[in-house]
C-alpha positions in Angstrom: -10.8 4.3 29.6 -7.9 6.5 27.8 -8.1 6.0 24.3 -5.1 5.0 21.9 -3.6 7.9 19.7 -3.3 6.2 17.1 -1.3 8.0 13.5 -1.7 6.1 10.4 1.3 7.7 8.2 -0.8 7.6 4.6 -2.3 10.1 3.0 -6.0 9.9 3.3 -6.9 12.1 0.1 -4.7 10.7 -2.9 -4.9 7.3 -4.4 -1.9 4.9 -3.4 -2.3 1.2 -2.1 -0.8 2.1 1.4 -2.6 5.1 1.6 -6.4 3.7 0.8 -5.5 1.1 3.4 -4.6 3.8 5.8 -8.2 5.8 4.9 -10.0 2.4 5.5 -8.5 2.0 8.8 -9.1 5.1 9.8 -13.0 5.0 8.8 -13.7 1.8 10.2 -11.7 1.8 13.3 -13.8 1.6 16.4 -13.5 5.4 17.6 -14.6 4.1 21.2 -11.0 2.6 21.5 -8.8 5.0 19.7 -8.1 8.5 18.4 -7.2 8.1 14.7 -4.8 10.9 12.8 -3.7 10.7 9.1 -2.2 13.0 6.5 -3.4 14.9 3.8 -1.2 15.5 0.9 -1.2 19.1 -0.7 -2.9 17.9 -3.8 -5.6 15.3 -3.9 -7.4 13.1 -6.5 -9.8 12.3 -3.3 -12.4 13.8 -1.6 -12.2 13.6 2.2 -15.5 13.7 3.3 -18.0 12.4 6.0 -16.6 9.0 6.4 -13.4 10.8 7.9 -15.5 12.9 10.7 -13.8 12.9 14.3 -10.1 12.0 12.7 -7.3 13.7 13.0 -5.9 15.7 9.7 -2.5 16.7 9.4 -1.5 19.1 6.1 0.7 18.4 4.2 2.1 21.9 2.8 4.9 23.0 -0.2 7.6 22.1 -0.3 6.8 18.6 0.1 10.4 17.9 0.8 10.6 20.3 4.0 7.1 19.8 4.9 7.2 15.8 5.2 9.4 16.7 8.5 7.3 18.8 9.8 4.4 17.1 9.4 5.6 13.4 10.7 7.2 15.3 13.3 3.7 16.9 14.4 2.4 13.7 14.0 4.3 11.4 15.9 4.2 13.9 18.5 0.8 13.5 18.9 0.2 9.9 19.3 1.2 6.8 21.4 1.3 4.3 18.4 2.6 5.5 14.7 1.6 2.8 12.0 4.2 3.8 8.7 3.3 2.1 5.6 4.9 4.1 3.2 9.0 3.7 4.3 9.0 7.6 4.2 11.9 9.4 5.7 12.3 6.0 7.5 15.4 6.7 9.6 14.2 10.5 10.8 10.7 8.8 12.2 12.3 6.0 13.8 14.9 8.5 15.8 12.2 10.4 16.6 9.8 7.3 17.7 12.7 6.3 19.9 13.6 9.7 21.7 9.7 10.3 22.3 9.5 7.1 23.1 6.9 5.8 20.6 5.6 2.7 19.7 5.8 2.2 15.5 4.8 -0.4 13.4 5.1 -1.5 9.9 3.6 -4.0 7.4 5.6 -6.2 4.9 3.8 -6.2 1.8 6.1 -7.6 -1.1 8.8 -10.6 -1.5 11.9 -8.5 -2.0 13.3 -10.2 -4.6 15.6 -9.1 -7.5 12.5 -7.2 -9.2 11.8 -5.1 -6.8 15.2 -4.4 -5.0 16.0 -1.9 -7.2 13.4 -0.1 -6.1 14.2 -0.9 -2.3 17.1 0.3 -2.8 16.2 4.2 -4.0 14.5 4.6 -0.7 17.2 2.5 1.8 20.4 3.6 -0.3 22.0 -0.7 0.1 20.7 -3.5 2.3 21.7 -2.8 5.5 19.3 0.6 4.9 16.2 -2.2 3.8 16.6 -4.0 7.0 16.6 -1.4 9.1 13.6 -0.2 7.4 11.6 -3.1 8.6 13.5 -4.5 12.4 13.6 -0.6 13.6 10.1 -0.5 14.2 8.8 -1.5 17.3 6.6 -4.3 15.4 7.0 -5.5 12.0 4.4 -7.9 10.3 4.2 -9.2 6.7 0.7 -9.8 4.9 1.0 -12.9 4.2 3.5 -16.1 6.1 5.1 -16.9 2.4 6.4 -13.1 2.2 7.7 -13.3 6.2 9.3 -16.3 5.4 10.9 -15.6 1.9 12.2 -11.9 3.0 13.8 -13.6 6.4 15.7 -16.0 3.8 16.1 -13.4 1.1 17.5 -10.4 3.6 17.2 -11.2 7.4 13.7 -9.4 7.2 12.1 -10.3 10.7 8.0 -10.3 11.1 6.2 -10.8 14.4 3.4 -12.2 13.1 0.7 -11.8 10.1 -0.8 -8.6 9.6 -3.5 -9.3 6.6 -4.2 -6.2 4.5 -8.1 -5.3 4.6 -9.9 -4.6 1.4 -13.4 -2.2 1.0 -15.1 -3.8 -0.8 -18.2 -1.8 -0.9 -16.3 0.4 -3.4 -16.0 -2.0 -5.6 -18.3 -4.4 -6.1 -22.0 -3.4 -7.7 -24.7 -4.7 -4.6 -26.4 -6.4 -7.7 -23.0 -8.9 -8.5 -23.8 -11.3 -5.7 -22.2 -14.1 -8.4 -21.2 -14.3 -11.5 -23.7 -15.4 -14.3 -22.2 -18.1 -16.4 -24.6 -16.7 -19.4 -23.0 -13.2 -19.4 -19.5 -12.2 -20.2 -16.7 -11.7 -17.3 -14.5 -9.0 -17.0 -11.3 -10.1 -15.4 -9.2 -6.2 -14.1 -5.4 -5.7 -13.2 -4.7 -2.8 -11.7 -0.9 -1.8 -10.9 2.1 0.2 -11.8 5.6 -1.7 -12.2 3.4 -4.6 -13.7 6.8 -6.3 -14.6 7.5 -6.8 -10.7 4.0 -7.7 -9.9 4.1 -10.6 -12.6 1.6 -9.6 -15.1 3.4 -12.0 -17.5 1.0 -14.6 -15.4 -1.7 -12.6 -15.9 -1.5 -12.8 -19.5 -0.9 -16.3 -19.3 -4.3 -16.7 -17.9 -5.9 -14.8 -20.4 -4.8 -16.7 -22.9 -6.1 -20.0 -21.2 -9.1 -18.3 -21.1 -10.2 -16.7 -24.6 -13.4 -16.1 -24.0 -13.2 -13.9 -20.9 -11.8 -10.5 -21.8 -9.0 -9.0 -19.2 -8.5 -5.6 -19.1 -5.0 -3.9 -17.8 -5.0 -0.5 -15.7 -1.4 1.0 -14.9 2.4 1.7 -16.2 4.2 -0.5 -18.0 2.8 -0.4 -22.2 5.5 -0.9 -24.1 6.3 -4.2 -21.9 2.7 -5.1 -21.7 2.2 -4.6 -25.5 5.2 -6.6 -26.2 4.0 -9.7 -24.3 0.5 -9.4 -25.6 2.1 -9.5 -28.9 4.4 -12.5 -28.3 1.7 -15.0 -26.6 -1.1 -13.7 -29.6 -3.9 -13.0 -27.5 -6.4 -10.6 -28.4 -8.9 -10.6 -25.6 -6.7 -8.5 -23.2 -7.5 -4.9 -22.8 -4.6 -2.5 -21.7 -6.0 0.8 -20.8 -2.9 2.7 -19.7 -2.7 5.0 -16.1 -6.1 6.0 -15.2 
């Protein structure tokens, strides 16, 4: 049986939600079925090791800028199927899906609401640019029904189904914390950037419900975050800043 050339357009070997999800994928699909390909960005805050044997590495190079072409070009190329996460160069991958005659698919993973249009809108230029974004693919799915719903009221945003987000947990959780012991103390973690948009003012309120559990804050945002700390007068939260 031919396999599936399958690109995953994150890169593999620097920390970003879309990209560990892309590295997860690529180690855990079944290479029986498929050929996997990612990226690699020039500089990398990960190791790629073992657990990426027998996929596909395209290098990124400097200057990013000319270089993210070239390499989605290579890419997309290659394969039969091109999952795109990341809304890179959105409208040069899409042309050259459609002349190649590619199948692409992309994943929904945030209400676009006032919060986060602004930021929508540096990548897709006005709204038209955001929908085309997500109906130009061959397939588009959000990760949960409430988002495919709210984004087709918000901005026509169309999903074909549900496409839930995996999660490794293996890299997170100790073997030995099978449950939590009510006679020790919890540790409650945030982790984000734009913390305003991904409502950590209800992640405080929390923490303040719960005094005696201590939250702890990884990511952008302090002088917001030390503001509302201030206000609601709770002193068992934790901001650690980007780590």
């Amino acid at each position: 049986m031919k396999k599936i050339k399958l690109f995953l357009g994150g890169y593999v070997n620097f920390t970003n939600a879309q990209n560990l999800n892309c590295r997860a994928l690529a180690k855990y699909l079944n290479k029986d079925k498929y050929e996997v390909a990612a990226m690699l960005f020039p500089t990398e805050n990960i190791a790629v090791n073992h657990d990426l044997d027998g996929v596909k590495l395209f290098k990124m190079r400097r200057p990013v800028k000319l270089w993210r072409y070239i390499t989605y070009f290579r890419a997309l190329l290659w394969c039969d199927v091109a999952y795109l996460p990341k809304g890179e160069i959105f409208e040069f991958n899409y042309a050259i899906a459609r002349i190649f005659r590619k199948k692409t698919f992309i994943t929904v993973e945030g209400v676009i609401d006032k919060e986060s249009y602004q930021g929508m809108m540096s990548i897709c230029n006005n709204d038209s640019g955001i929908r085309r974004l997500y109906n130009s693919c061959s397939k588009t799915f959000s990760i949960t029904k409430f988002m495919s719903c709210k984004n087709k009221q918000l901005l026509n945003i169309k999903s074909d189904g549900v496409l839930y987000l995996g999660v490794e947990t293996s890299r997170f959780m100790s073997s030995a914390a099978n449950k939590v012991d009510e006679n020790k103390n919890i540790n409650v973690i945030f982790i984000g950037n734009d913390v305003k948009r991904k409502r950590v003012d209800e992640y405080l309120r929390l923490a303040k419900q719960f005094p005696t559990i201590k939250f702890h804050i990884v990511g952008g945002g302090g002088n917001i975050l030390n503001n509302e700390i201030f206000k609601l007068g709770i002193s068992n939260v934790v901001y650690h800043g980007i780590l």
